[in-house]
C-alpha positions as CSV (number, residue, x, y, z in Angstrom):
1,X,0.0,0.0,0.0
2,X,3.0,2.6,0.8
3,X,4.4,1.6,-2.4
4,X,1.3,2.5,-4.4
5,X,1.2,5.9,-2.8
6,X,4.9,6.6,-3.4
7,X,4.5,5.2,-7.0
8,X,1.3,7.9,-7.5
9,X,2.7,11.0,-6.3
10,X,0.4,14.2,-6.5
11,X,1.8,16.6,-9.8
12,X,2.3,19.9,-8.3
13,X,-0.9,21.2,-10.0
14,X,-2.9,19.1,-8.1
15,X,-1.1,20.2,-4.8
16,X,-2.0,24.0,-6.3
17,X,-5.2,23.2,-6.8
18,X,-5.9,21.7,-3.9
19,X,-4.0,24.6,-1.6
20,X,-6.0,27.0,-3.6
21,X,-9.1,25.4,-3.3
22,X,-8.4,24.8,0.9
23,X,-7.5,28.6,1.3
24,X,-10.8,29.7,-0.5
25,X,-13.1,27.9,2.0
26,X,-11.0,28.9,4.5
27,X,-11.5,32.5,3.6
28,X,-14.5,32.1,3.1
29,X,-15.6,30.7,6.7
30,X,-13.2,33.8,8.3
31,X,-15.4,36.3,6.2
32,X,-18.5,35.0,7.9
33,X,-17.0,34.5,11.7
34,X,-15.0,37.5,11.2
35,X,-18.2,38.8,13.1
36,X,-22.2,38.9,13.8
37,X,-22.5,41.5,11.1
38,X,-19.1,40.5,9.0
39,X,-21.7,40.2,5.9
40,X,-24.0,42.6,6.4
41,X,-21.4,45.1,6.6
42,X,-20.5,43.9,2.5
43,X,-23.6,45.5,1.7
44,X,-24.1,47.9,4.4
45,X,-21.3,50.1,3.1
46,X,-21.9,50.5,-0.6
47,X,-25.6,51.1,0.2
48,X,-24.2,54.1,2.9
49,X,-22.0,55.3,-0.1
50,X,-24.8,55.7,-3.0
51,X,-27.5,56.9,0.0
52,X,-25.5,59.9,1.4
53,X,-24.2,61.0,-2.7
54,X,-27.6,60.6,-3.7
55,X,-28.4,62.7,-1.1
56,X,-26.1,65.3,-1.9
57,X,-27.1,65.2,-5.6
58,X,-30.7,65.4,-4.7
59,X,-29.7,68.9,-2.7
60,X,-27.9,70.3,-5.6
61,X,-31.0,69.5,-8.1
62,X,-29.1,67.2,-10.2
63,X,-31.5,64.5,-11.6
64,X,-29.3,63.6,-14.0
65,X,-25.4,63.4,-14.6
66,X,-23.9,62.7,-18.0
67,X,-27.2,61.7,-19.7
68,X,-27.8,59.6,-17.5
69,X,-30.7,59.5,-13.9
70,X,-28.0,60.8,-10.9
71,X,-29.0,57.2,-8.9
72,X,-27.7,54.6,-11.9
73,X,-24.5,56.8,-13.0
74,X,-23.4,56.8,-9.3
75,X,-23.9,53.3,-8.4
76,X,-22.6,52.2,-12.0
77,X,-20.0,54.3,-10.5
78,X,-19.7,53.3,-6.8
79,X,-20.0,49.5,-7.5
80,X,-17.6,49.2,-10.0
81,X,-14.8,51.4,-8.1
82,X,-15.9,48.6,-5.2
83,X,-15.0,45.9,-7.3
84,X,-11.0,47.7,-7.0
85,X,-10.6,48.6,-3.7
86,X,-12.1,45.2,-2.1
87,X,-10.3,42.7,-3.9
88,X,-7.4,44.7,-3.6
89,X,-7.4,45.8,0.4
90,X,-8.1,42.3,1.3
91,X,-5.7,40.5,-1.0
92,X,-3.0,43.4,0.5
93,X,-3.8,42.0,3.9
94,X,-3.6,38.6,3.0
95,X,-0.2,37.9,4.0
96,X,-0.5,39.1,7.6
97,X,-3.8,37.2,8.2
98,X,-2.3,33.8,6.6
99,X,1.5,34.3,7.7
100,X,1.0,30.9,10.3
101,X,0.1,29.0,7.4
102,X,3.5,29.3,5.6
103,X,4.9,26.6,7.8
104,X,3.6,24.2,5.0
105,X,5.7,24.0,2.4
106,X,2.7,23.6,-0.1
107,X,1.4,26.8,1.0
108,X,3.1,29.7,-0.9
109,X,2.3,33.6,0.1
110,X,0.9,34.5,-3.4
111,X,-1.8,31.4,-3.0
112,X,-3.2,33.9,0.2
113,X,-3.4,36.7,-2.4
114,X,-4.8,35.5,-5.3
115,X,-7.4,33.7,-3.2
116,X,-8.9,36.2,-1.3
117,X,-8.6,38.8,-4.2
118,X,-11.0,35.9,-5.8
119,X,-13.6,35.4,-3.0
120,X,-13.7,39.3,-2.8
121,X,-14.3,39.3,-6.8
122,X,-17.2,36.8,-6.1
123,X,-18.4,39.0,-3.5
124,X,-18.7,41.9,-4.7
125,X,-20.3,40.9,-7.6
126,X,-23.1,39.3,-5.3
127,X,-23.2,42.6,-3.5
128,X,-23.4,44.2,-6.9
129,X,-26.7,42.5,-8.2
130,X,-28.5,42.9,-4.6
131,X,-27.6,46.8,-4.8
132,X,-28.9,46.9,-8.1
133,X,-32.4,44.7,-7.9
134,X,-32.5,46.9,-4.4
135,X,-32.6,50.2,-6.3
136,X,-35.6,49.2,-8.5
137,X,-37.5,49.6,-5.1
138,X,-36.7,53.2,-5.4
139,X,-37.5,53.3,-9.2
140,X,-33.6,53.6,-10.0
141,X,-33.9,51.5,-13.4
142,X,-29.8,50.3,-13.3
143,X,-30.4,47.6,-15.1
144,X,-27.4,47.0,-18.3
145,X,-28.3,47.9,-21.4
146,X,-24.8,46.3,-22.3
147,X,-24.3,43.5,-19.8
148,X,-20.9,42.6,-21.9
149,X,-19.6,45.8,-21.6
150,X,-20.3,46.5,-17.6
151,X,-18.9,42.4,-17.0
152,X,-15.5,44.0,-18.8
153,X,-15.3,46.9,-16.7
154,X,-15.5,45.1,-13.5
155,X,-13.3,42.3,-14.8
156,X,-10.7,44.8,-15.7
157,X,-11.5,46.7,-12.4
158,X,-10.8,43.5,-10.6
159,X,-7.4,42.8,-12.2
160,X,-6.2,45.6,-11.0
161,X,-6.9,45.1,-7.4
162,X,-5.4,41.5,-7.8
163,X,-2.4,43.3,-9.2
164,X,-2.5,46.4,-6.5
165,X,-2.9,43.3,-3.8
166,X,-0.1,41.1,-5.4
167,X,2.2,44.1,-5.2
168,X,1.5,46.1,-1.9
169,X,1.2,42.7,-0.2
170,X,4.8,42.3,-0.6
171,X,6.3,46.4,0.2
172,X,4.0,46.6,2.9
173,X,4.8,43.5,4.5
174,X,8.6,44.5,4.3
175,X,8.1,48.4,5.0
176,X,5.2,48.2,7.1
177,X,4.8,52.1,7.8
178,X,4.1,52.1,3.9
179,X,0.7,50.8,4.4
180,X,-0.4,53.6,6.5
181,X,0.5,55.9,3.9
182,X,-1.6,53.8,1.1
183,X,-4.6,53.6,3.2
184,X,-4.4,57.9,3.3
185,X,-3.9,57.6,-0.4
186,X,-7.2,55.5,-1.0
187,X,-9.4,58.7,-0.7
188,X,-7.7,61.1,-3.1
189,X,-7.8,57.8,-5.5
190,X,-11.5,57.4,-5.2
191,X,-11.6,61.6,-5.7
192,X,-10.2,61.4,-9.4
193,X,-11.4,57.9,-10.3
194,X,-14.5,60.0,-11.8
195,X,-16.2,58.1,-9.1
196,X,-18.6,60.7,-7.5
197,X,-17.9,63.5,-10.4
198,X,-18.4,63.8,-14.2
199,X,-14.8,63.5,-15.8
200,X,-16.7,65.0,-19.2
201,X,-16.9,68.3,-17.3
202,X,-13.8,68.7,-16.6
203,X,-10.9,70.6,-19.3
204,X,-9.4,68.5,-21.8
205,X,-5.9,69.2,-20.2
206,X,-6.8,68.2,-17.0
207,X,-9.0,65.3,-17.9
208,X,-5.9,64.0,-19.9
209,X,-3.7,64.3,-16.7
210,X,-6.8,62.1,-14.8
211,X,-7.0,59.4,-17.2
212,X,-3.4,58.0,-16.4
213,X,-5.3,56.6,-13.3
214,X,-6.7,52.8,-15.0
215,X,-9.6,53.1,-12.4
216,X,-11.1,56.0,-14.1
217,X,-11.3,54.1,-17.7
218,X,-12.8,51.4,-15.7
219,X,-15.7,53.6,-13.7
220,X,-16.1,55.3,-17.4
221,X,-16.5,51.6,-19.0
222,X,-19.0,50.4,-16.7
223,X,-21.8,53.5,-16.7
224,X,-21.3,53.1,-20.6
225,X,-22.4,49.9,-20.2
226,X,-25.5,50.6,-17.8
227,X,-26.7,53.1,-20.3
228,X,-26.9,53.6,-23.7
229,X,-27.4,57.0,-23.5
230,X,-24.7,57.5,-21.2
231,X,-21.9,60.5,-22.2
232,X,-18.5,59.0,-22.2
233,X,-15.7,60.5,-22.4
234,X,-13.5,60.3,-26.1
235,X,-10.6,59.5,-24.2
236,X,-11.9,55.8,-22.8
237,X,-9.6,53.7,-23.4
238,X,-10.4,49.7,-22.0
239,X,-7.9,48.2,-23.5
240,X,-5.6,50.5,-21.3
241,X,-7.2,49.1,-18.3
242,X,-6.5,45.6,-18.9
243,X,-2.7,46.8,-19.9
244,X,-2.3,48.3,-16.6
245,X,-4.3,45.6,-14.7
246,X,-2.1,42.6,-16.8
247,X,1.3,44.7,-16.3
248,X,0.8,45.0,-12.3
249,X,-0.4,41.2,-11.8
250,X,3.0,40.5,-13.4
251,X,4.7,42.8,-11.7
252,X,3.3,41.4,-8.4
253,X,3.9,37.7,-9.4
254,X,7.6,39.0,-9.8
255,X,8.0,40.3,-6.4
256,X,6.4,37.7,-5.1
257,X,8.9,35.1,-6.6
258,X,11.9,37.2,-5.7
259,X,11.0,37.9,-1.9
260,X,9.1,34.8,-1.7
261,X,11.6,33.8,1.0
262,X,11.6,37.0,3.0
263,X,7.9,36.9,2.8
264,X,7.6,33.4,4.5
265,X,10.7,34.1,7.6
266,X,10.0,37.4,8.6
């Protein structure tokens, strides 16, 4: 019988696999133990978001933004800038929430990443359709007229937060005062991601300068995809989003690899 077992030895994609599959259920079960409201809070805080600009919106008299009704161009907007920042704070985090793991040789620091930055992709798009089936109730029609083009925003969206997880997971593990620093940056990202203002309003010049940022071509993408109707900016670019979201999963897979030792002894 040991013979047999030594003769049949598991390929190393099967051990992946395997790991990969283990450390999703496991992150998985944290997400709902984390605590009594660990879920609810998934949807309580996107719901907050589009409530209090809707608010705002609805004191400034703007019933409609780009074209479009002010409540389905900001949580086109909101949703899809979610699908970023949650797959890519909780993949960041992944290495100090998993470091105990890394005792087992099978478990390597990028399977934490790429896992959570997965259930988190899963997640929000849950989230996503509840907010939007949700909004009906308050006669905010958000449903897709291009359901292609909205699923390629917040696929592109999402590879960017695997690739800003992949990368910040390893600096701020190694210069830990760096994450601070990030988590101060996250607001002014949000702010010219064209997340809770028209970038078509803004001057050419300016709007140029802006659209370096991936995110914003993303937020753009997806409201073009809700509506039709929907003013998007010339400049959109998607295949610029997946270029950046592509280049910095590479770039984190590369860091990963070199420090990969670093990463498991500190």
């Amino acid at each position: 019988m040991i013979k047999h077992v030594y003769e049949n030895p598991r390929t190393h994609l099967a051990i992946t696999l395997g790991v990969w599959k283990a450390l999703l259920l496991r992150e998985a079960v944290s997400r709902i133990s984390a605590g009594r409201a660990a879920w609810a809070w998934l949807l309580v805080e996107p719901v907050i978001h589009i409530a209090f600009m809707i608010v705002i919106f609805t004191v400034v008299r703007m019933r409609a933004v780009g074209g479009i009704e002010t409540g389905a161009w900001l949580i086109a907007g909101l949703m899809s800038f979610f699908m970023f920042k949650r797959a890519g704070t909780q993949a960041r985090n992944a290495l100090n929430a998993n470091s105990t793991l890394f005792a087992y040789r099978q478990v390597k620091p990028v399977d934490t990443v790429l896992m959570r930055a997965l259930l988190e992709g899963f997640l929000s798009i849950i989230i996503t359709v509840i907010v939007c089936i949700g909004a009906l109730f308050f006669n905010i029609n958000v449903a897709p007229d291009d359901p292609l083009t909205v699923f390629v925003a917040f696929f592109g969206l999402w590879l960017i937060g695997i690739g800003y997880g992949l990368i910040l997971s390893v600096i701020t593990t190694l210069v830990s005062e760096i994450g601070k620093v990030i988590d101060i940056a996250m607001t002014p990202i949000y702010m010219v991601s064209g997340v809770i203002f028209p970038l078509a309003n803004l001057p050419v010049s300016f709007r140029k300068v802006l659209l370096l940022n991936p995110l914003a071509h993303g937020v753009e993408a997806a409201r073009m995809g809700v509506s039709s109707y929907y003013h998007v900016i010339p400049e959109l670019d998607i295949a610029y989003l997946y270029e950046c979201g592509l280049g910095s999963i590479f770039l984190g897979l590369a860091l990963h690899r070199y420090f990969e030792t670093k990463l498991i002894m500190r």
